[in-house]
TORTOR-937416 format. One line per 2 residues: number of its first residue (from 0); their letters; for each residue x, y, z of N, C-alpha, C. Coordinates in steps of 0.02 Angstrom, whole numbers. Layout:
% TORTOR-937416
NUM> a> X Y Z X Y Z X Y Z; ...;
% end
This chain:
% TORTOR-937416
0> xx> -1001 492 -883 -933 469 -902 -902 518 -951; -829 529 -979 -813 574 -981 -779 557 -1048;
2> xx> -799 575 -1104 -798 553 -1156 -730 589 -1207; -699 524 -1230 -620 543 -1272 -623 511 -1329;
4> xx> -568 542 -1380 -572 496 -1444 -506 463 -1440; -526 400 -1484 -455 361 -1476 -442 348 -1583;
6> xx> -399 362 -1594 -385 338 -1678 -363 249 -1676; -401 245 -1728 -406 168 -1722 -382 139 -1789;
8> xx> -360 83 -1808 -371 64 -1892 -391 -22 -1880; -408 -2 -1960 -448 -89 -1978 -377 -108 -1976;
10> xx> -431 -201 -1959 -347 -256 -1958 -392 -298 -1989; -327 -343 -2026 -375 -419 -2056 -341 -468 -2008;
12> xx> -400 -527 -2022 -377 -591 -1973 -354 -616 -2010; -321 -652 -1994 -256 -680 -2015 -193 -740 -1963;
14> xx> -145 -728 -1985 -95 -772 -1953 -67 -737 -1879; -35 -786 -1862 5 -768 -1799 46 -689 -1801;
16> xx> 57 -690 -1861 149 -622 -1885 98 -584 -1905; 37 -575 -1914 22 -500 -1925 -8 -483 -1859;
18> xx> -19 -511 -1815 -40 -463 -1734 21 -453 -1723; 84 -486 -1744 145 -487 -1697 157 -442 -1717;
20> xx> 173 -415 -1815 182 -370 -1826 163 -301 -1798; 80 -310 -1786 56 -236 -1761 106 -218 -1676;
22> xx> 112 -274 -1653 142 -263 -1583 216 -233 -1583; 235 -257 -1633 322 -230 -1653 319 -150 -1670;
24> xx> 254 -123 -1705 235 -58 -1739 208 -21 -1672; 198 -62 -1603 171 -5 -1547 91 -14 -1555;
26> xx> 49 -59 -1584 -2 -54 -1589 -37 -113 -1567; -104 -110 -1529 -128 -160 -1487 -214 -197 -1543;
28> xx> -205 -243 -1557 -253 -285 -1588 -309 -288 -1539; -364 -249 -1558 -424 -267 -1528 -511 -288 -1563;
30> xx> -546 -310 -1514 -593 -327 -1531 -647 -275 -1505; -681 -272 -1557 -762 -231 -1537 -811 -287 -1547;
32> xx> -874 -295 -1491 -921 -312 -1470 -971 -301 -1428; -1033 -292 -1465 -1072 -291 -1404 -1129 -319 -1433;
34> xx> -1194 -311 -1376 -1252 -345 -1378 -1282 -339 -1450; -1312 -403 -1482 -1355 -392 -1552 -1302 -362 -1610;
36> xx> -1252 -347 -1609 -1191 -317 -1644 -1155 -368 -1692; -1120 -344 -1737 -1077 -387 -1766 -1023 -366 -1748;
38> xx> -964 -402 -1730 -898 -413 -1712 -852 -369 -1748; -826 -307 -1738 -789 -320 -1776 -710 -303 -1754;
40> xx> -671 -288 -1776 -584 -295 -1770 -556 -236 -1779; -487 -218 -1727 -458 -146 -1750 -414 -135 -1707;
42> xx> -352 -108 -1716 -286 -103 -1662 -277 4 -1683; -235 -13 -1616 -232 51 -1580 -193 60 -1551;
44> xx> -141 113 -1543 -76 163 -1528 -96 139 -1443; -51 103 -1427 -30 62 -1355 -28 147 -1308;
46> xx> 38 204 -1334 47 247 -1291 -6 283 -1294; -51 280 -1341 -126 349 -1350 -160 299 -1284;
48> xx> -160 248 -1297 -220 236 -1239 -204 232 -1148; -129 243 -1164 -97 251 -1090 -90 328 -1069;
50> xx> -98 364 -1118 -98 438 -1119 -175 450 -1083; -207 403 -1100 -300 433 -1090 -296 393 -1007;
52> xx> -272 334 -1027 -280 302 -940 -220 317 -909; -212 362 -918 -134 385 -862 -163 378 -791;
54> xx> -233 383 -750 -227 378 -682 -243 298 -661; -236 255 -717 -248 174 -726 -318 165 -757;
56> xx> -290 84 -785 -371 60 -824 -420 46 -789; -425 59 -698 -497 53 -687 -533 119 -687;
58> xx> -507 185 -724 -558 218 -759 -592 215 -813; -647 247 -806 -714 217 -859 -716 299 -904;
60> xx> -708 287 -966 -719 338 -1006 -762 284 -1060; -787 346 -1103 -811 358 -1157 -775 360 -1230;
62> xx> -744 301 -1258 -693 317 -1321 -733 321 -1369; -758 370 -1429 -778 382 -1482 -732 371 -1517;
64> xx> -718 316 -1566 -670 297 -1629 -686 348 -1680; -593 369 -1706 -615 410 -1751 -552 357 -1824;
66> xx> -586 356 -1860 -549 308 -1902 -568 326 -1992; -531 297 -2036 -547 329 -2099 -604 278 -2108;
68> xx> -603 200 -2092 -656 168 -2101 -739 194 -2077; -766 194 -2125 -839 203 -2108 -866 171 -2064;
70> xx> -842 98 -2052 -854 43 -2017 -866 59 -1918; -816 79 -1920 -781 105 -1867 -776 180 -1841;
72> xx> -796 232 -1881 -773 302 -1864 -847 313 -1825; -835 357 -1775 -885 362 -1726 -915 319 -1676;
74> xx> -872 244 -1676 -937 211 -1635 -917 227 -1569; -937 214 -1501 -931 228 -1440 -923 165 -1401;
76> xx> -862 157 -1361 -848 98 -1348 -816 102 -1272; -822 78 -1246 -801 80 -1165 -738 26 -1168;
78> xx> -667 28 -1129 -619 -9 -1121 -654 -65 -1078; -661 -126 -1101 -687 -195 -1053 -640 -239 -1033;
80> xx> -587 -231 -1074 -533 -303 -1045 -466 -261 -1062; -402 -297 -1051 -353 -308 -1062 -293 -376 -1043;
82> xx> -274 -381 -1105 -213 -434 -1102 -178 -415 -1100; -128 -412 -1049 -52 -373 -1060 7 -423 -1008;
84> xx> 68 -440 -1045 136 -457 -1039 113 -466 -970; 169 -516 -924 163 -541 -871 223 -498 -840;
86> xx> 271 -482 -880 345 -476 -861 346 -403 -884; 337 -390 -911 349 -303 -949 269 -262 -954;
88> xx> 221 -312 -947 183 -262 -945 138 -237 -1015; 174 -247 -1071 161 -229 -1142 88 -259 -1153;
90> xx> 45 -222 -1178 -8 -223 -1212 -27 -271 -1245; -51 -363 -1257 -65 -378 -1285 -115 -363 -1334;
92> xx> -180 -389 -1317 -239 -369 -1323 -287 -319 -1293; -337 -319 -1312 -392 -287 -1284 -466 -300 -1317;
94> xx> -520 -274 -1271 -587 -303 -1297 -619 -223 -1272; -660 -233 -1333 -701 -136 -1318 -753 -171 -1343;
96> xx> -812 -147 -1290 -869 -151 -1273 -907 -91 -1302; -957 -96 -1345 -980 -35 -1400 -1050 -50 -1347;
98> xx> -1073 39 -1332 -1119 70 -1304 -1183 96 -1329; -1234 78 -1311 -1274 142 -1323 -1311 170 -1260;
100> xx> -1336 235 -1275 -1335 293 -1229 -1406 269 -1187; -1453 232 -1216 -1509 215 -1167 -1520 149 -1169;
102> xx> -1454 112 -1157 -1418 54 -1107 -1386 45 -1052; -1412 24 -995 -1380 31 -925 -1305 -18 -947;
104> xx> -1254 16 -908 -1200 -17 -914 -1171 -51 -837; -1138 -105 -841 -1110 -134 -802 -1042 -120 -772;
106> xx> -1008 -90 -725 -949 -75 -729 -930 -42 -653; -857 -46 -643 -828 -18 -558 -798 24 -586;
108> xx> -825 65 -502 -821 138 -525 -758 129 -444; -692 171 -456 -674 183 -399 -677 227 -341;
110> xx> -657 190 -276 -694 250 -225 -620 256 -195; -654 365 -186 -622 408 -180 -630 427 -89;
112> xx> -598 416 -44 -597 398 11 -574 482 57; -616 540 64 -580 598 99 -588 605 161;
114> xx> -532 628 179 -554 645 263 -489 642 288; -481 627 382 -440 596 408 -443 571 476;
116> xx> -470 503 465 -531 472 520 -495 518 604; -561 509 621 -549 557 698 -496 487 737;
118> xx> -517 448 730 -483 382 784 -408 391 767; -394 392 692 -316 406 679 -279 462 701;
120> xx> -322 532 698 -324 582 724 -311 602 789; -346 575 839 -348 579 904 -328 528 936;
122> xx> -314 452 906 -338 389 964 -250 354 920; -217 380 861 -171 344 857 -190 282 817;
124> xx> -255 295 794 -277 217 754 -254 220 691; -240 147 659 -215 134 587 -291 137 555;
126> xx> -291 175 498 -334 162 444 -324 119 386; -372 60 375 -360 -1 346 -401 -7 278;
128> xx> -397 1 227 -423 13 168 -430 -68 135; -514 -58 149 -521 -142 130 -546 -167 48;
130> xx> -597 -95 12 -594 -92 -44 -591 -25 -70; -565 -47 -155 -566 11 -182 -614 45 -223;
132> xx> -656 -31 -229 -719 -2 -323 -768 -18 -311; -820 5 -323 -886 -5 -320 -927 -49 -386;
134> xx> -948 -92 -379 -986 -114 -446 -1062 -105 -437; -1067 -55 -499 -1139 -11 -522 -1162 -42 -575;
136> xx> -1220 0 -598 -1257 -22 -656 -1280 34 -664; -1280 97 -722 -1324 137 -722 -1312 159 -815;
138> xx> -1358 220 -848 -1356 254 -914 -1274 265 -915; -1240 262 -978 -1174 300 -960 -1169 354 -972;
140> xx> -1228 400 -968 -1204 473 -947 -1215 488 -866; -1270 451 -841 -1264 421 -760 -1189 403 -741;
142> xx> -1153 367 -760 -1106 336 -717 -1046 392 -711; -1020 386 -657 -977 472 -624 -902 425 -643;
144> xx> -862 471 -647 -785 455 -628 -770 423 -579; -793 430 -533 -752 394 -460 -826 413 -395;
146> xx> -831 370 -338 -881 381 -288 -836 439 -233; -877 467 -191 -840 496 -152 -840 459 -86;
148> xx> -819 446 -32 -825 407 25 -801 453 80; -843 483 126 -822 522 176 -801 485 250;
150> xx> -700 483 269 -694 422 304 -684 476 357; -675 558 368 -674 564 425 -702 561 508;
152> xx> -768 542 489 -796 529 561 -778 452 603; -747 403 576 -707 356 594 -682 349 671;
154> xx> -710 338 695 -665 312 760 -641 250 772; -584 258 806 -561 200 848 -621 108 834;
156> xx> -577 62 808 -652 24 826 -701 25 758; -721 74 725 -765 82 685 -760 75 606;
158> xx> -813 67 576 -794 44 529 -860 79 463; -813 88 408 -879 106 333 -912 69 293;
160> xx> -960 60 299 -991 1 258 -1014 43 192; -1039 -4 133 -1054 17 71 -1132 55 70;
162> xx> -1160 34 125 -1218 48 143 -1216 120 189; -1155 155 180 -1161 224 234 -1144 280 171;
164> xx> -1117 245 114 -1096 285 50 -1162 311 16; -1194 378 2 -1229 421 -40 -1240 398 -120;
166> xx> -1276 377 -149 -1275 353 -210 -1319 404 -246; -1313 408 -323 -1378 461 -335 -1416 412 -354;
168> xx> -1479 431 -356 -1552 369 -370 -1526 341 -457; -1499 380 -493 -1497 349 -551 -1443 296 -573;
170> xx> -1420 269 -504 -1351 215 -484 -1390 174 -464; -1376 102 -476 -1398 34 -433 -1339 16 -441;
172> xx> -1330 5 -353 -1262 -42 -331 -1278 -104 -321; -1238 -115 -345 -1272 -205 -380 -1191 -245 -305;
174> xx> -1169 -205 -271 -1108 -257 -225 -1158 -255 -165; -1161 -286 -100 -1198 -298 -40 -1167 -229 -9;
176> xx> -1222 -204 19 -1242 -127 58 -1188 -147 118; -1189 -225 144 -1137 -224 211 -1064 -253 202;
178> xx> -1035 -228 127 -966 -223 113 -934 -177 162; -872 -187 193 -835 -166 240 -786 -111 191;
180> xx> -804 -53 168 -751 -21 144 -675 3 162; -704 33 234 -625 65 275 -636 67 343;
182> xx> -578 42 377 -609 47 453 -541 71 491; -563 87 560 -503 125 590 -474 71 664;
184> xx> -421 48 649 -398 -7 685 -334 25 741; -323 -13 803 -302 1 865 -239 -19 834;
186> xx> -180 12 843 -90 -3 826 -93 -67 862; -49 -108 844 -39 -177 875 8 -168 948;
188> xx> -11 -199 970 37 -173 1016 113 -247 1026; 115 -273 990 165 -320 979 228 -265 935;
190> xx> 186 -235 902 240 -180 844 259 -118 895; 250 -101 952 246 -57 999 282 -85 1053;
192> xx> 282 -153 1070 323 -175 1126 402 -190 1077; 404 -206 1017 446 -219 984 490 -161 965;
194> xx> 465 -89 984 462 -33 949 538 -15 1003; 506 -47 1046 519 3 1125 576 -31 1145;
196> xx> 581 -118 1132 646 -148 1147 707 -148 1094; 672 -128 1039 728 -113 1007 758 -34 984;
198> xx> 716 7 1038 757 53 1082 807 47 1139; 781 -3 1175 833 -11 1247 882 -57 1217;
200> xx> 867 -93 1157 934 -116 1136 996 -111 1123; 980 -32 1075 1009 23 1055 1058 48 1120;
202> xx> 996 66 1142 1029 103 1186 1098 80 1242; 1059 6 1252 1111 -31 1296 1172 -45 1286;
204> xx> 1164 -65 1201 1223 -76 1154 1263 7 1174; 1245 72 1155 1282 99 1173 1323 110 1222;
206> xx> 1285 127 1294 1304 104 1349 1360 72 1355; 1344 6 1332 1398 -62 1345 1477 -22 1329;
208> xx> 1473 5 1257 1526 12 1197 1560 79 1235; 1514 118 1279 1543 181 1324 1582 165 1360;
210> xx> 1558 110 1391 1594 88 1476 1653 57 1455; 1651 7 1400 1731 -31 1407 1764 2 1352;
212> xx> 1728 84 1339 1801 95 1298 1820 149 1377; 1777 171 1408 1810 212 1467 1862 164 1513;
214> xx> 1837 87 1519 1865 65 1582 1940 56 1554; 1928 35 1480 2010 17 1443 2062 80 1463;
216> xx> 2021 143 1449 2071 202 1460 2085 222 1531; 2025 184 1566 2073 196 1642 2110 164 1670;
218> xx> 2095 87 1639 2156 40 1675 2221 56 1651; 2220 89 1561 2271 103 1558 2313 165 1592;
220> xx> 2284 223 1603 2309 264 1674 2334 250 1723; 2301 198 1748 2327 167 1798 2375 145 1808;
222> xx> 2406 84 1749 2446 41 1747 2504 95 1719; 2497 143 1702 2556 186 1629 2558 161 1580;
224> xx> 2530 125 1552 2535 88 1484 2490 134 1451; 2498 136 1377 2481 169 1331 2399 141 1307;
226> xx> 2343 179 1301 2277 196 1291 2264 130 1233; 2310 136 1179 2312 86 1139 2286 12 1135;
228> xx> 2335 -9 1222 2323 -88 1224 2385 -138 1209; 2404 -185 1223 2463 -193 1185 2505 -193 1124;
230> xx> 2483 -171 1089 2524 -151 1001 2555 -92 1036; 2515 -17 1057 2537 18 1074 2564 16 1144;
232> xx> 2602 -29 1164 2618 -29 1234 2706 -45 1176; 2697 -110 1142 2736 -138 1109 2801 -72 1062;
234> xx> 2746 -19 1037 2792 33 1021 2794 66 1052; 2773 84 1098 2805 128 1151 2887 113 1196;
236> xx> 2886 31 1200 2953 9 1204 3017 28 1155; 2993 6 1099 3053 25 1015 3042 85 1010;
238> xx> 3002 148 1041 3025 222 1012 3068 248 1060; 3149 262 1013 3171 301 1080 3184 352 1116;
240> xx> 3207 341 1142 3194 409 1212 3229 457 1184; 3199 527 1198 3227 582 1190 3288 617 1228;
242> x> 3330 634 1176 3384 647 1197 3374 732 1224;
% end
């Protein structure tokens, strides 16, 4: 895992208006915990930690706190939760999970899916992406950034199970080996017959809109009346004749 520092400061517990306060200042109230540990408390710059998870929070880093508190400076803490706004999104809370280095950790790792299945390739098939994360257990200098998942041999019909994915021995995948990751599915053909009539629809509609603006301009040839229709038949009467 790929280890960052995050600046942190002590908070006291307290009332409702001093988390609110920290939230008004851009700063997110969190909790540190972990196994045999004592609890303790500390908020943190909302945009620093969106700066580190810019590719989203289901990446797994390594935050080393760096803080003036003794309490707090250095410990190593993995992002475990978040509370955040329903409507905007804003940062409530958070919970950091403090590490040590020869402790297996619990955590999804996301999978990185390359290729470009042969069935989609050759056969016209939709590729259907059924999951994205893997849940592991391994040291966290064991646990990788992301799995790799190789979907190009895919055909038509076929499908990737969790059990065809490469693990290194120092990973236990703790999800069932016959998870359906990605599979390569036949176009519907309801979206294909639908495709096709609302081509000849088109098309007919044009058609239609060709013929009776041609037949209008030939009956009017015919008759000598003006292309128009009657408005323009109507001024063609009141303009007068050239002298």
């Amino acid at each position: 895992m790929q280890q960052v520092e995050l600046k942190v400061l002590p908070r006291q517990t307290g009332a409702k208006s001093s988390t609110k306060k920290l939230r008004s200042e851009g700063l997110v109230p969190a909790n540190i915990y972990g196994p045999g540990l004592k609890n303790e408390i500390c908020a943190f710059s909302e945009k620093e930690i969106r700066g580190i998870f810019k590719s989203g929070f289901d990446a797994n880093y390594i935050l080393t706190l760096k803080a003036d508190n003794s309490t707090l400076n250095g410990k190593k803490v993995i992002l475990k939760n978040i509370e955040r706004e329903s409507v905007t999104w804003k940062m409530l809370h958070a919970d950091l999970y403090e590490i040590s280095f020869d402790r297996p950790l619990t955590v999804n790792i996301p999978l990185h899916f390359n290729g470009t299945p042969e069935g989609v390739k050759n056969d016209g098939g939709i590729l259907q992406i059924v999951r994205r994360s893997v849940q592991i257990r391994a040291l966290p200098n064991d646990i990788p950034e992301f799995i790799e998942a190789d979907i190009s041999g895919l055909g038509l019909g076929t499908s990737l199970h969790l059990g065809d994915v490469k693990f290194s021995d120092k990973i236990e995948v703790l999800d069932s080996k016959s998870f359906t990751l990605a599979s390569v599915q036949e176009a519907e053909k309801e979206e294909v017959v639908a495709a096709v009539a609302g081509e000849g629809a088109a098309a007919a509609a044009g058609t239609g809109t060709a013929a009776a603006a041609g037949t209008g301009t030939a009956a009017a040839a015919a008759t000598g009346a003006p292309a128009g229709g009657d408005k323009a038949a109507k001024g063609a009467e009141k303009a007068p004749a050239k002298k």
